[in-house]
DOLUMBA-811403 format. One record per residue (C-alpha): residue number from 1; x, y, z. Coordinates in steps of 0.25 Angstrom, whole numbers, padded with zeros to 4 digits, m for minus. Layout:
BEGIN
REC torfi    px    py    pz
REC   NUM     X     Y     Z
...
END
This chain:
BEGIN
REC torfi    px    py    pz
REC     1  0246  1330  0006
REC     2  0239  1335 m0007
REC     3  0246  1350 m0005
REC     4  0260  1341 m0006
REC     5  0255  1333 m0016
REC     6  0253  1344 m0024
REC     7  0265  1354 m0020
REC     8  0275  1345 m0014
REC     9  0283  1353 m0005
REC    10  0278  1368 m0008
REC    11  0270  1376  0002
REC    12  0255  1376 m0002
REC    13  0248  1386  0007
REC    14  0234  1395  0009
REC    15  0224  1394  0000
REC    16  0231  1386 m0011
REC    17  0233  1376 m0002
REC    18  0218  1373  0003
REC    19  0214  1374 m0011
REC    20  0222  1363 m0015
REC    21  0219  1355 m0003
REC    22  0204  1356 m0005
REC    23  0204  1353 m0019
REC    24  0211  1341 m0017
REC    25  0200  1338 m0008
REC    26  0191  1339 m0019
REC    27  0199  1332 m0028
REC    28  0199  1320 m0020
REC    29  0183  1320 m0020
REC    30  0184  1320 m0034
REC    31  0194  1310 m0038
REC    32  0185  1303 m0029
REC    33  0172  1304 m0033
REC    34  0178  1302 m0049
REC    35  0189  1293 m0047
REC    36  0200  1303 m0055
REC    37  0209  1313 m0053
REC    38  0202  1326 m0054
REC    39  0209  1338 m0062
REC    40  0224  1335 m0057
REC    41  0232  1342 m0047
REC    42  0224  1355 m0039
REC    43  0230  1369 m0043
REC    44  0232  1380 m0033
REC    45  0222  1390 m0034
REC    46  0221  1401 m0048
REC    47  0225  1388 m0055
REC    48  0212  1383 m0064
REC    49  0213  1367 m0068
REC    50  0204  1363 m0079
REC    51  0189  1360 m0073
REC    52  0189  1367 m0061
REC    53  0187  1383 m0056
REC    54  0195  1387 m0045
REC    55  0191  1402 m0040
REC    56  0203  1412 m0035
REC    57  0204  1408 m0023
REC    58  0206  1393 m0027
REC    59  0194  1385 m0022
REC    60  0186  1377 m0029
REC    61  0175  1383 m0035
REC    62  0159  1375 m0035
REC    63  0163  1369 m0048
REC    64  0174  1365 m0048
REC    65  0173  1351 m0054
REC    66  0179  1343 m0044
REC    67  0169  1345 m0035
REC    68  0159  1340 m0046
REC    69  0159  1326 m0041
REC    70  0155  1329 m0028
REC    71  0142  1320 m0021
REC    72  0130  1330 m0024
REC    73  0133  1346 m0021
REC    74  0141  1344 m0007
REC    75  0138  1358 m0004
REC    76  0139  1354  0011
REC    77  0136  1358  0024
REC    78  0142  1367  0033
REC    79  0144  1359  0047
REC    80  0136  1371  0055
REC    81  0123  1369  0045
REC    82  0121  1356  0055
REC    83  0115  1362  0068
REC    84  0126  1351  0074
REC    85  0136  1355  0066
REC    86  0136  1339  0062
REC    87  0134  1333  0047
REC    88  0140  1320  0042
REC    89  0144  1321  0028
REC    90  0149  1313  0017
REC    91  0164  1313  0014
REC    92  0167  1315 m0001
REC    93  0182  1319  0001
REC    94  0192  1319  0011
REC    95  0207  1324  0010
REC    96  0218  1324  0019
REC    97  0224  1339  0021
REC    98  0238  1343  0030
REC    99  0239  1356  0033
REC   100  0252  1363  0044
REC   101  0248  1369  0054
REC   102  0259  1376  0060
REC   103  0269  1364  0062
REC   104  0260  1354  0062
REC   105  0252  1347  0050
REC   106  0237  1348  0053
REC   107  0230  1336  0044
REC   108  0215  1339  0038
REC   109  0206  1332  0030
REC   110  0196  1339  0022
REC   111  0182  1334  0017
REC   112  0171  1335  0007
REC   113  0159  1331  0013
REC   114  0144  1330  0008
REC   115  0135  1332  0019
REC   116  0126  1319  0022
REC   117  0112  1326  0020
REC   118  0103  1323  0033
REC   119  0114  1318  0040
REC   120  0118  1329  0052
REC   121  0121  1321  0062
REC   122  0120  1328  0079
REC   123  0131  1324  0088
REC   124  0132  1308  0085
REC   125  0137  1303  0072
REC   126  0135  1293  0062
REC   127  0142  1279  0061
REC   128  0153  1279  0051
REC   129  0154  1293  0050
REC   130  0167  1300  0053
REC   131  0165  1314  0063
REC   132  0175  1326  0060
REC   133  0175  1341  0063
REC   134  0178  1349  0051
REC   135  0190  1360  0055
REC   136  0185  1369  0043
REC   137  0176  1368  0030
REC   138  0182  1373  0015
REC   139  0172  1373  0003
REC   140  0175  1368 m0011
REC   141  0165  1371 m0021
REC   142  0152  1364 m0016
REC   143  0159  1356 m0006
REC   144  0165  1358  0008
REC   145  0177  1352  0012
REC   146  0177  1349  0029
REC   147  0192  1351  0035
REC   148  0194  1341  0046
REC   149  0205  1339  0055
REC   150  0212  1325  0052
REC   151  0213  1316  0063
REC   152  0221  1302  0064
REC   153  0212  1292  0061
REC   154  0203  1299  0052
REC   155  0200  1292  0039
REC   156  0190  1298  0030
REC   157  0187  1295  0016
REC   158  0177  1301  0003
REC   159  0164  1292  0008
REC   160  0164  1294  0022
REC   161  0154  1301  0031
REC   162  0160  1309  0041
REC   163  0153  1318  0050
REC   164  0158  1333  0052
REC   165  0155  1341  0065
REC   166  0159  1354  0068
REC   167  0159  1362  0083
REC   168  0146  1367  0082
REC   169  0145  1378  0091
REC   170  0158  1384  0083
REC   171  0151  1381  0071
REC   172  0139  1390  0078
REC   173  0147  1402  0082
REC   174  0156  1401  0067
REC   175  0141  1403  0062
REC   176  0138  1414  0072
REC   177  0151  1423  0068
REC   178  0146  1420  0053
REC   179  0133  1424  0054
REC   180  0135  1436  0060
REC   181  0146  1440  0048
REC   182  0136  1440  0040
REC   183  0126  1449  0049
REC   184  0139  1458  0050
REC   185  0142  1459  0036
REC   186  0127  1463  0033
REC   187  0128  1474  0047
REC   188  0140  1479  0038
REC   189  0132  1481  0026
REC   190  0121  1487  0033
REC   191  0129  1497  0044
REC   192  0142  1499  0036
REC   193  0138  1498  0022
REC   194  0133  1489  0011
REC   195  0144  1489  0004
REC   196  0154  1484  0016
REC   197  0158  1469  0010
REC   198  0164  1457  0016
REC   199  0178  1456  0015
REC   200  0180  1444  0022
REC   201  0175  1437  0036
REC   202  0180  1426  0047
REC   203  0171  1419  0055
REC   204  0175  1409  0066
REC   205  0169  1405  0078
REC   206  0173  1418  0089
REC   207  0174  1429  0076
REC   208  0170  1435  0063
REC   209  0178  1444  0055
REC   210  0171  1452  0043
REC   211  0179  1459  0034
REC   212  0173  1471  0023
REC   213  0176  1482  0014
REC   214  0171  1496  0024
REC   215  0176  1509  0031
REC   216  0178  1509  0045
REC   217  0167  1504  0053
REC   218  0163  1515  0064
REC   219  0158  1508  0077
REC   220  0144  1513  0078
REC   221  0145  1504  0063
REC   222  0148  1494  0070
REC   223  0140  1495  0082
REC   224  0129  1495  0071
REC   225  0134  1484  0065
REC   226  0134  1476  0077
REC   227  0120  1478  0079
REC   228  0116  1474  0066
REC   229  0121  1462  0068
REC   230  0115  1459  0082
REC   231  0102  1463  0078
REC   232  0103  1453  0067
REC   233  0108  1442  0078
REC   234  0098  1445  0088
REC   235  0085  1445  0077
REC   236  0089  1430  0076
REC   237  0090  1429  0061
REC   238  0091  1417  0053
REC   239  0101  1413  0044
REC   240  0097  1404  0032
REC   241  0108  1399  0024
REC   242  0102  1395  0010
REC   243  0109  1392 m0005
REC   244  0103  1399 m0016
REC   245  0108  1399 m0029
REC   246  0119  1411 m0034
REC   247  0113  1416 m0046
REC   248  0099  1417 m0035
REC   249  0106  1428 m0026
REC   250  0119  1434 m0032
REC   251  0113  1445 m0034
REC   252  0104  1449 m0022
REC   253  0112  1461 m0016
REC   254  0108  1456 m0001
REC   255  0115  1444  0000
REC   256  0130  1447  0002
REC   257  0140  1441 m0008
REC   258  0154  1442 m0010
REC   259  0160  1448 m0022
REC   260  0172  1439 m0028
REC   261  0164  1427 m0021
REC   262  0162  1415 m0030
REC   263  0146  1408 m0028
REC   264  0142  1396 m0034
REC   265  0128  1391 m0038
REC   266  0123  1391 m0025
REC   267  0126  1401 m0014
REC   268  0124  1400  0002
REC   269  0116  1413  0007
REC   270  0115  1415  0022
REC   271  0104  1423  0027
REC   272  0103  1430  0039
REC   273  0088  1434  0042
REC   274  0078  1434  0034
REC   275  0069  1423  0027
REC   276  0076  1412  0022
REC   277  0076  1411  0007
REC   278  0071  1424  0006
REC   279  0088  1432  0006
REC   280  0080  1442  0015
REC   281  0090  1442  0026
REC   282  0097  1452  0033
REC   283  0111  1447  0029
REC   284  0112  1436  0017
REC   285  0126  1432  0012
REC   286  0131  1420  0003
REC   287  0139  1412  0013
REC   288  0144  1396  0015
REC   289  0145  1399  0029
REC   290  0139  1393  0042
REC   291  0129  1402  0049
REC   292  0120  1401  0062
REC   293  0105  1399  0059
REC   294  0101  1411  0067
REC   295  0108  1427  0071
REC   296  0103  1423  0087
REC   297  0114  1412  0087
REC   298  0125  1423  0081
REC   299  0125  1429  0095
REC   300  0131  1442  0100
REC   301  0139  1450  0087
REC   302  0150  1458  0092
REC   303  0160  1466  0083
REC   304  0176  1466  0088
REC   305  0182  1474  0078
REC   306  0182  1483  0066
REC   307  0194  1489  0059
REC   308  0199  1489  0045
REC   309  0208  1478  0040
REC   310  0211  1485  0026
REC   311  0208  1495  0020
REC   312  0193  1496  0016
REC   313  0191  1483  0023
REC   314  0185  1481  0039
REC   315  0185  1469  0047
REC   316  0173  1467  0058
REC   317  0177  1456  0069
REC   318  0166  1453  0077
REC   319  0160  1441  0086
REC   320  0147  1434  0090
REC   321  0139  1425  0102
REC   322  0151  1422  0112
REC   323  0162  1426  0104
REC   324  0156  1440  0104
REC   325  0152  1440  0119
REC   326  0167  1434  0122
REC   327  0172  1445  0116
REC   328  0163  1457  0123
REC   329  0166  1449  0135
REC   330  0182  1450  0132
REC   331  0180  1465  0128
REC   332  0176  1468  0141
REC   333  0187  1459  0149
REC   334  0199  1466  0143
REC   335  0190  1481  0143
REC   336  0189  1476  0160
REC   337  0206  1474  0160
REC   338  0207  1488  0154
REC   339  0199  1495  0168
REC   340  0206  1485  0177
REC   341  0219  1491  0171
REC   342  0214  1506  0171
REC   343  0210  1504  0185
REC   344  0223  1498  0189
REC   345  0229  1510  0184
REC   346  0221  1520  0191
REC   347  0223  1515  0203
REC   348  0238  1514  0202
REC   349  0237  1529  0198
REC   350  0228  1532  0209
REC   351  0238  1526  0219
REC   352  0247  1535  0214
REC   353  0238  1547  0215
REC   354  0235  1544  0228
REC   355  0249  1543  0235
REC   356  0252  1557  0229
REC   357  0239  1563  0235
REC   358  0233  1565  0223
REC   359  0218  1562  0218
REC   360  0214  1547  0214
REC   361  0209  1544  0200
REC   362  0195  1540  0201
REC   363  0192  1524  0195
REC   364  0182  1524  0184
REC   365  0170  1515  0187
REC   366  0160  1507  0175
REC   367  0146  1509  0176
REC   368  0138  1496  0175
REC   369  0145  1485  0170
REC   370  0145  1487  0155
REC   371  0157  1475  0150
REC   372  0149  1465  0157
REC   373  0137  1471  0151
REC   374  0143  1468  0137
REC   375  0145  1456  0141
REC   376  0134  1451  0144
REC   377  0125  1459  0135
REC   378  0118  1452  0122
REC   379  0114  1464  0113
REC   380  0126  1470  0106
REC   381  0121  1486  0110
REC   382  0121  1482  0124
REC   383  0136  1475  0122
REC   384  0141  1487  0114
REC   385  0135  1496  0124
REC   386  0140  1490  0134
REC   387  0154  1488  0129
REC   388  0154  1504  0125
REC   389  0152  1508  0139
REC   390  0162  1498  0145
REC   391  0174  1502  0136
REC   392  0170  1516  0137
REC   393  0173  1513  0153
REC   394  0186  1505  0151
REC   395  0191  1517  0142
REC   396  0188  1526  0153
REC   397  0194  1520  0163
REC   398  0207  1518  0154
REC   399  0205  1534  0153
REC   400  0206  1536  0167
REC   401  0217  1528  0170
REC   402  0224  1536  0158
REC   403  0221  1548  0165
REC   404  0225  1542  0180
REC   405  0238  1541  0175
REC   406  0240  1555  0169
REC   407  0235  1559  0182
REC   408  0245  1552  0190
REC   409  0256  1557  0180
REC   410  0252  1573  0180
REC   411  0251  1571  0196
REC   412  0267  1565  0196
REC   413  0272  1576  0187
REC   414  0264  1586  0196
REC   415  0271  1580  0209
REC   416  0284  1578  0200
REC   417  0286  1593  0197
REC   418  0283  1598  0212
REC   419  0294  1589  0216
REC   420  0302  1591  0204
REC   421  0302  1606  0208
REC   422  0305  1604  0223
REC   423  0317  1595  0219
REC   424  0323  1604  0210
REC   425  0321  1616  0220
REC   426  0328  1608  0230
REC   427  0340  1602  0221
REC   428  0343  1618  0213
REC   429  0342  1626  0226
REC   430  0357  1628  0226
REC   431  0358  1632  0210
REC   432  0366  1618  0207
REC   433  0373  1618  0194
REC   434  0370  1602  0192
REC   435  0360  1596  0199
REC   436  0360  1578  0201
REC   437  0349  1574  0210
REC   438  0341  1561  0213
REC   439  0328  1560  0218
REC   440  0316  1550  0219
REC   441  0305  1552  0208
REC   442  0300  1547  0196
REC   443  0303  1551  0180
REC   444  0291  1561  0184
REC   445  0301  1568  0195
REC   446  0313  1568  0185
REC   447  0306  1575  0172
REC   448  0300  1586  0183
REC   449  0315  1588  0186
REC   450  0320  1591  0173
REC   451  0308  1598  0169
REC   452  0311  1608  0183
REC   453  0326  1609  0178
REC   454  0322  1614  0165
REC   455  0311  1623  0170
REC   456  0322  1629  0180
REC   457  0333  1631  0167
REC   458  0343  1622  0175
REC   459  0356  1626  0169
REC   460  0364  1615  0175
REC   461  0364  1600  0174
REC   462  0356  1591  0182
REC   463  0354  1575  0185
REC   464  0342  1570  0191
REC   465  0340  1555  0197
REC   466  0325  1552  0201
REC   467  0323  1538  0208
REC   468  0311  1531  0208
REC   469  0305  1517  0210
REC   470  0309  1511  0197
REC   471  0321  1519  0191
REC   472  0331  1529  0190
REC   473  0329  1540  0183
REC   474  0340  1552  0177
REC   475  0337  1565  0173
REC   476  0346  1576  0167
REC   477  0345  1593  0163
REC   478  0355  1599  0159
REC   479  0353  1614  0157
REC   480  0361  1625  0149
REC   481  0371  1625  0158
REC   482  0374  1612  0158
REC   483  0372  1609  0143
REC   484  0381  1621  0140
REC   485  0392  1611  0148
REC   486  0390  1600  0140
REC   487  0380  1591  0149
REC   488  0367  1585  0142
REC   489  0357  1580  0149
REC   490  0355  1569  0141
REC   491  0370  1562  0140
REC   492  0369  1563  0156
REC   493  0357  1556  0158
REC   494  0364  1546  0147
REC   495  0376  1545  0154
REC   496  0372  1544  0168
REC   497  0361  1532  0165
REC   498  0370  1523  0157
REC   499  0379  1522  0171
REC   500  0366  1515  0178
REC   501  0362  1509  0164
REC   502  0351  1517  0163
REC   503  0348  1526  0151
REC   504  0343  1540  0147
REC   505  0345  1553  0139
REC   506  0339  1566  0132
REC   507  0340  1580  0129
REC   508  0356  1588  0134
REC   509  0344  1594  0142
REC   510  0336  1585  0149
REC   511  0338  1571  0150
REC   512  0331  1556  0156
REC   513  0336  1542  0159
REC   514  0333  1531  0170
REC   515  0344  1520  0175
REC   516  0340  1509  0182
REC   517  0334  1510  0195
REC   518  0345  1504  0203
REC   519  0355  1512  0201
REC   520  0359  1523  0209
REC   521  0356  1537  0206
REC   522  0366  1544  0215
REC   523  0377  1536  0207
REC   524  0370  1542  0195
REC   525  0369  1555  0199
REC   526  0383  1556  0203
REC   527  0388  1551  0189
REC   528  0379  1563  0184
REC   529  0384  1574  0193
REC   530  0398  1570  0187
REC   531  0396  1570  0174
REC   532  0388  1584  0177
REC   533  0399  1588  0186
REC   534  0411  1585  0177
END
């Protein structure tokens, strides 16, 4: 409604869109609380009106003055300060928004609302109020503006007290996964170097992402860097988030800040470790974010990936708690389906092996058990460990599968070439001048044929058929003799396969094809003795 109040029928999108959509939230509150207009229409973002700051990525700034008529500061609450992740609140503002998602039109309402100072509430709830479950959280200025899903029947209005819970225990492992981004970015700075800065992060409640400015990371970097950072969890560090005032700490060296970042008067440090007041911790940053009270209820941190997304720039994907675990524990199921294969294979080529009366390939064992030792291990040496040996033991029995396989192949070219020879023994004991055979064999059989023509010096033309379980397949040589009467190896093969609708071709010399395998290969190789013949 306000984006087609404002642009009629043109597309608004991204980042200009929230931005009008949020300040007309706070407009609202405004002509609310003063009973007039405001300062006219919102502009998109770049756009300056007169009385109000807007920063280059277009969100209200701290003083912007329509937020100067809000009930005392409204700095808020995050819902995951509340141990129950409950807190009934104020309602200074409320604004219907439409959003399309996909095809479908998705409605939301967004709020400003003041926190009701001693009023968490545990599971019940008080009469009157109105319970919703915020969908996401976007700050303007001082205040924060809750996102919740519009449902039919639900009519709110600047004045009431409603009551916002969130899921708590995905409110927890959001925390976790956050906290742990800052341990990681302080383990950068410490094993990497000090100069490797954030270039951006994502947390949720499975994942973190943490993108900075570096070379390649080697992996005993990151091993260390995983350490590090489950030293720090197990120590059972607590986090103390407090606000101290900008001009106090802008320039202590210890605490991260953000180039290009904007701070207002008051700024929210979160400390891991340490005493609290004292910024004596062993990773301080400013940060609005939610975090867990303690590094014991982080959990296992585990590291997924590294690799470069641009030039100069890394990005570090890792997990924590069950996430992590989950993870190590899907590492070692597909790792597991990798030797199932390779032993599948072995045997298939030991089978083989055997009914030529050759020597089996010996099936690689695993010593101890270490995948469900990483499973089930709590210390990140002993999952790394672990892990290291395991895939060391899936690689080898990859490898010997690999070599299996070339084993089975050398021994059919060996067997190939012994029959190869007898064959062509046999077939030129008269000195023929063109020489049309079939026999059963595989593509092995028929390479070894053409190969023992040529180490011969065969001067006339030949055409080969050999027969096996699942084609037909055509080879021709034609040597000096027969190249010297105009017959090439290759537009024989070419023509004798397109009468089966099959295909082939090559050198004048020597030449491959295949037809389908029920056709029949004496009516082939009589079509090839006449076109040899004349």
């Amino acid at each position: 409604e306000v984006l087609h109040r404002r642009h009629g029928e043109q597309p608004v999108h991204g980042r200009k869109a929230a931005y009008i959509l949020i300040a007309a939230v706070v407009q609202k509150q405004h002509r609310h609380l003063h009973g007039h207009t405001g300062q006219g229409a919102v502009q998109p973002p770049g756009h300056h009106p007169r009385g109000s700051r807007v920063d280059p990525q277009g969100f209200l700034r701290p003083g912007h003055a329509l937020l100067e008529g809000f009930p005392g500061r409204l700095r808020g609450q995050l819902m995951g300060h509340h141990p129950q992740g409950h807190a009934r609140h104020l309602l200074v503002a409320a604004q219907l928004l439409h959003r399309l998602v996909g095809n479908v039109h998705a409605a939301y309402i967004a709020l400003l609302a003041g926190h009701v100072p001693g009023a968490v509430q545990g599971e019940g709830q008080a009469a009157g109020d109105v319970m919703l479950h915020p969908q996401a959280v976007q700050q303007i200025g001082g205040a924060r503006a809750h996102v919740v899903e519009y449902q039919e029947g639900l009519n709110v209005k600047p004045g009431d007290r409603v009551h916002l819970s969130i899921d708590a225990e995905r409110r927890r492992r959001v925390e976790a996964h956050h906290t742990a981004t800052h341990l990681l970015h302080c383990a950068l700075h410490q094993v990497v170097s000090p100069d490797a800065a954030q270039q951006g992060s994502f947390v949720s409640e499975d994942r973190l992402r943490f993108d900075f400015n570096s070379g390649a990371v080697t992996p005993d970097q990151l091993r260390k860097i995983e350490e590090k950072v489950n030293g720090w969890i197990d120590a059972g560090l607590p986090v103390y988030c407090t606000e101290r005032a900008y001009a106090e700490v802008k320039g202590n060296s210890a605490i991260a800040q953000f180039f290009g970042d904007k701070y207002g008067d008051l700024v929210r440090v979160v400390q891991v470790g340490g005493c609290e007041n004292a910024l004596d911790g062993v990773s301080m940053e400013f940060c609005g974010g939610t975090h867990i009270a303690n590094t014991k209820d982080i959990g296992l941190f585990k590291i997924k990936s590294e690799g470069a997304i641009a030039s100069g720039v890394r990005r570090i994907e890792a997990m924590t708690g069950d996430a992590a675990l989950e993870m190590i524990r899907q590492h070692v199921v597909a790792k597991s389906l990798e030797i199932a294969k390779a032993v599948e294979k072995i045997k298939e080529v030991n089978y083989a092996l055997e009914d030529m009366g050759m020597e089996q390939v010996p099936v690689p064992t695993i010593e101890g058990k270490p995948g469900l030792s990483a499973i089930g291990a709590s210390d990140i040496r002993t999952v790394n460990e672990s892990l290291e040996r395991f895939d060391a033991s899936v690689e080898h029995f990859k490898q010997t599968a690999l070599d299996a396989e070339k084993k089975l192949k050398k021994a059919r070219a060996g067997q190939s070439a012994a029959r190869a020879d007898a064959l062509l023994n046999e077939w030129l004991s008269g000195d023929p001048a063109s020489l049309i055979q079939v026999a059963e064999g595989s593509g092995e059989l028929l390479q070894e044929l053409l190969n023992g023509l040529k180490k011969r010096q065969y001067a006339g033309a030949a055409f080969l058929l050999c027969v096996d379980s699942s084609s037909l397949l055509l080879g021709a040589y034609c040597g000096k003799d027969a190249i010297a009467d105009g017959l090439s190896a290759g537009d024989l093969v070419r023509e004798v396969s397109s009468l089966a609708g099959g295909k082939g071709g090559g050198r004048a010399d020597q030449a491959r094809g295949s037809a389908p395998q029920d056709a029949d290969p004496q009516t082939l190789a009589a079509a090839a003795r006449k076109i040899i013949n004349g």
